[in-house]
GUVOMAR-347944 format. One record per residue: z, x, y of N, C-alpha, C in turn; residue number from 1; residue in one letter. Coordinates in nm, 4 decimals. Example, Ala and Ser with C-alpha at 12.3 -4.5 7.8 and 13.67 -1.06 7.14 Angstrom:
REM residues 2
> n_z,n_x,n_y,ca_z,ca_x,ca_y,c_z,c_x,c_y,nr,rest
> 0.7800,1.3190,-0.5690,0.7800,1.2300,-0.4500,0.7800,1.3200,-0.3300,1,a
> 0.7080,1.2850,-0.2250,0.7140,1.3670,-0.1060,0.7870,1.2900,0.0030,2,s
REM end
This chain:
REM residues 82
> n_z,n_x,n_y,ca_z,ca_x,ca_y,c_z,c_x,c_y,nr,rest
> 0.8130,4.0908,3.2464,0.7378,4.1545,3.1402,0.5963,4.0972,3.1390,1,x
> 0.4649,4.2014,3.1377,0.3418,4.1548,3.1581,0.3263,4.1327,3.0284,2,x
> 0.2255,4.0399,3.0050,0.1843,4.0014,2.7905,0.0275,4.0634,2.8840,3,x
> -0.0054,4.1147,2.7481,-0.0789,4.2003,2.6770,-0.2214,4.1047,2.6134,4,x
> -0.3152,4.0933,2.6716,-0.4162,3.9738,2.5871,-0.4520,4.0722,2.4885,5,x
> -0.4478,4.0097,2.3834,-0.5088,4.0715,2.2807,-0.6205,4.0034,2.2265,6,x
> -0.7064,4.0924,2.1582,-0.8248,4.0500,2.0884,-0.8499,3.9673,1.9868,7,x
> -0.9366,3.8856,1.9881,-0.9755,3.8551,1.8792,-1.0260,3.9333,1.7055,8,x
> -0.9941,3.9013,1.6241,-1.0786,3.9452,1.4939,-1.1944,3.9888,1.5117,9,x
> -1.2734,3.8858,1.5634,-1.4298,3.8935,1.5736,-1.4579,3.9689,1.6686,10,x
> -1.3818,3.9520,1.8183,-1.4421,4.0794,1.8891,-1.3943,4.2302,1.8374,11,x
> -1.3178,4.2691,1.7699,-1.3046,4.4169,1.7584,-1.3948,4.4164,1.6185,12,x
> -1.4328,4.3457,1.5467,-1.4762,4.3464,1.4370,-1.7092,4.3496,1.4912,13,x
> -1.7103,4.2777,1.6314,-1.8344,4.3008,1.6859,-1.8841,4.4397,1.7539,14,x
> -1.7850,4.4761,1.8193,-1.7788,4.6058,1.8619,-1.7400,4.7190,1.7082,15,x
> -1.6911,4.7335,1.6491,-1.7277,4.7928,1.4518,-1.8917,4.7747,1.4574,16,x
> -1.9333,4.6904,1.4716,-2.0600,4.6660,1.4217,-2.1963,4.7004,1.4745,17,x
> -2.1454,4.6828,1.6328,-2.2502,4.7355,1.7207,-2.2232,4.9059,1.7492,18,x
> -2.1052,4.9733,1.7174,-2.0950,5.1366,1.6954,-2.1767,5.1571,1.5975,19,x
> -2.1720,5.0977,1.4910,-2.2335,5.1040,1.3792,-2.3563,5.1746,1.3687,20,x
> -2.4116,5.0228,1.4400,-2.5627,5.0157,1.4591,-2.5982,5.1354,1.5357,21,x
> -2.5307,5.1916,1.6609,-2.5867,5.2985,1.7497,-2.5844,5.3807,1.6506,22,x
> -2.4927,5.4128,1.6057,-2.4480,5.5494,1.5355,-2.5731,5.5843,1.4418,23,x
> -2.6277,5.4553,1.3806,-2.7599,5.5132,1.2619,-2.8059,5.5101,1.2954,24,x
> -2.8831,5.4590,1.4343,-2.9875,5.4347,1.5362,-3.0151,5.6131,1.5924,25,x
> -2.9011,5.6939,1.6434,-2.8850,5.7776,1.6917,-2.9272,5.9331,1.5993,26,x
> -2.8448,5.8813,1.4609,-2.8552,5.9587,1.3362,-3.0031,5.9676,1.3220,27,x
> -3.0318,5.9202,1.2695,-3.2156,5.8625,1.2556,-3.2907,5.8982,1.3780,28,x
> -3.2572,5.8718,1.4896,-3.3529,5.9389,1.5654,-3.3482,6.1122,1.5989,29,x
> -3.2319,6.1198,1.5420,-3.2026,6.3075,1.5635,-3.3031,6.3599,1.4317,30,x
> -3.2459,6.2763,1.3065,-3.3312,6.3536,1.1849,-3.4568,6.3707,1.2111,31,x
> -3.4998,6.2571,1.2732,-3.6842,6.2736,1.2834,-3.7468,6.3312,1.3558,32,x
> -3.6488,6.3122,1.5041,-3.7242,6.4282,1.6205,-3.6970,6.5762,1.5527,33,x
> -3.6031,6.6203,1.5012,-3.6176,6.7703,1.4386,-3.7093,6.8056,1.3483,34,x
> -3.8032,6.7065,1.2638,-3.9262,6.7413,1.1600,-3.9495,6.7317,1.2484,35,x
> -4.0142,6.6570,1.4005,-4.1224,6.6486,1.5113,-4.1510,6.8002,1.5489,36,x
> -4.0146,6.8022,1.5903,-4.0277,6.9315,1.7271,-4.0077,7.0569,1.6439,37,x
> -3.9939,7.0749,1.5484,-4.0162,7.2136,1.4274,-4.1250,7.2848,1.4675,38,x
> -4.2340,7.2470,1.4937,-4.3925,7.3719,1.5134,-4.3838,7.3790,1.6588,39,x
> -4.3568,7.2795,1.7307,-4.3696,7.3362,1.8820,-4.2712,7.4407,1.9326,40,x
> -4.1689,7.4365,1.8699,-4.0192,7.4722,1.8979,-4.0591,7.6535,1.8822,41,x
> -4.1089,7.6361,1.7518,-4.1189,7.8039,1.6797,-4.2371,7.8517,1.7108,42,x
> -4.3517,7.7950,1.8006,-4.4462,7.8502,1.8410,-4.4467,7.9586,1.9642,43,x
> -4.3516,7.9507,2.0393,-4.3497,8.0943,2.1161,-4.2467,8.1971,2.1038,44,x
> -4.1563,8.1455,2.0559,-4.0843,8.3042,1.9462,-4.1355,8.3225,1.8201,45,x
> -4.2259,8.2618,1.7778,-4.2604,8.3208,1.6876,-4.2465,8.2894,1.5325,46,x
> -4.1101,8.1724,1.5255,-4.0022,8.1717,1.4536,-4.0891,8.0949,1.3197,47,x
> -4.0318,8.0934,1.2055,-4.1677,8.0440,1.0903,-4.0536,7.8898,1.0963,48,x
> -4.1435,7.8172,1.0268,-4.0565,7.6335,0.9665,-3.9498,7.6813,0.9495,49,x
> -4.0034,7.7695,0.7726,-3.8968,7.8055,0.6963,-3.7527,7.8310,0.8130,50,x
> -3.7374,7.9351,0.8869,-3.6220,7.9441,0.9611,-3.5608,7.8678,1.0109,51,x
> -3.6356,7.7852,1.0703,-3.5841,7.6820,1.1487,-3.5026,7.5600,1.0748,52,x
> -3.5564,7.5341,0.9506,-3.5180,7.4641,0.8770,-3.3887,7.4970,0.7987,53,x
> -3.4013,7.5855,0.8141,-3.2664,7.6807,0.7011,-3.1716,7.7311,0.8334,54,x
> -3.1648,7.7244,0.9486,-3.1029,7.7213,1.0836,-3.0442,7.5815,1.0358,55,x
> -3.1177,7.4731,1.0480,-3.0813,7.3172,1.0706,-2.9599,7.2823,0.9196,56,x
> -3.0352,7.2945,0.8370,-2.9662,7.2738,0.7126,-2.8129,7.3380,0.6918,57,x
> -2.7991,7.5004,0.8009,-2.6897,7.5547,0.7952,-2.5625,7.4489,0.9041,58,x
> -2.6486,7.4275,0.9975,-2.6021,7.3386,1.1182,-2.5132,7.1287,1.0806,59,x
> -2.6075,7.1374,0.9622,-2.5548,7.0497,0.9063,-2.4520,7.0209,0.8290,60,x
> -2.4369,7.1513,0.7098,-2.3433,7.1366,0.6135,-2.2357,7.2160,0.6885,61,x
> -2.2649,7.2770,0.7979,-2.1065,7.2926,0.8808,-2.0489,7.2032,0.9718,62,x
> -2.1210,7.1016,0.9952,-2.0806,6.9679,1.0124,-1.9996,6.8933,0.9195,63,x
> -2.0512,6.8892,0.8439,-2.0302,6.8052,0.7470,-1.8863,6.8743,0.6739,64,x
> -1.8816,7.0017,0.6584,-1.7583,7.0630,0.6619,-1.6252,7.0374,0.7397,65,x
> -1.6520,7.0098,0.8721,-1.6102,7.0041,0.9746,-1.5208,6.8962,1.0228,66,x
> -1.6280,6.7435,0.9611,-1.5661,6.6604,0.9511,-1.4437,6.6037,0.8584,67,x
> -1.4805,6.6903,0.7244,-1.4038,6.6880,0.6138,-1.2413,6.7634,0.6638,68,x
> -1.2460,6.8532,0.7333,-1.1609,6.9292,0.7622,-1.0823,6.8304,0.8488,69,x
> -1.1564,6.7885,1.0182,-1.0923,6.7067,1.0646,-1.0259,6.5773,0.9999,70,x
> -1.0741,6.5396,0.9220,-1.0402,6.4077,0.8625,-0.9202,6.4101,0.7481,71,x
> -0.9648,6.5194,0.7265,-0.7881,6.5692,0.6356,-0.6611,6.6074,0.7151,72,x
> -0.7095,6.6825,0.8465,-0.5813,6.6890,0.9245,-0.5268,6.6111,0.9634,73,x
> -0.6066,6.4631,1.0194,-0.5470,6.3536,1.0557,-0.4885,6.2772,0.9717,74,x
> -0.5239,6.2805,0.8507,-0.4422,6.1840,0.7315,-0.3218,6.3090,0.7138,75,x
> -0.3102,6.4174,0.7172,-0.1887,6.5045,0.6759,-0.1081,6.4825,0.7684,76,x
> -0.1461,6.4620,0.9154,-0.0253,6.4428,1.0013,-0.0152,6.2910,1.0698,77,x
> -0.0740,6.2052,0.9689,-0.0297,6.0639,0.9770,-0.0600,5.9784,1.0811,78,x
> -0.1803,6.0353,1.1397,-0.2448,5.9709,1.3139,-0.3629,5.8990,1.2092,79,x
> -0.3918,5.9412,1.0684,-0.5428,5.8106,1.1083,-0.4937,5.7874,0.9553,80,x
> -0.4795,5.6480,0.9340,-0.4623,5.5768,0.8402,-0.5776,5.4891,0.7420,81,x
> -0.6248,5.5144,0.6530,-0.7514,5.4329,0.5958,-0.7356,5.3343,0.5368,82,x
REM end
């Protein structure tokens, strides 16, 4: 029978921390490049802010839907525990 090394506290608890960090690192750089690239984006179709913005905002709260949805299926069928 092979044993299994298992982890430390601190390393799965360092790796938590450094996802973390990417994850708002990543978040944050998406929010800001989309105010960036808004006028260049809509300058050869034509497209006004307004649209683009109300495109993004739709793109978001169906995310955000999305996750809610996923995250309830997994607690209903007992794979993700909080």
């Amino acid at each position: 029978m092979r044993r299994v090394a298992q982890r430390s506290w601190y390393d799965s608890w360092t790796l938590v921390g450094s996802l973390g960090v990417i994850s708002i690192i990543a978040d944050g750089t998406l929010q800001y490049l989309v105010g960036v690239l808004v006028v260049p984006v809509g300058q050869e179709p034509r497209w006004t802010r307004t649209l683009l913005a109300l495109h993004y905002s739709g793109a978001l709260i169906a995310t955000g839907l999305l996750a809610i949805q996923s995250a309830a299926g997994w607690t209903a069928t007992g794979r993700g525990r909080f």
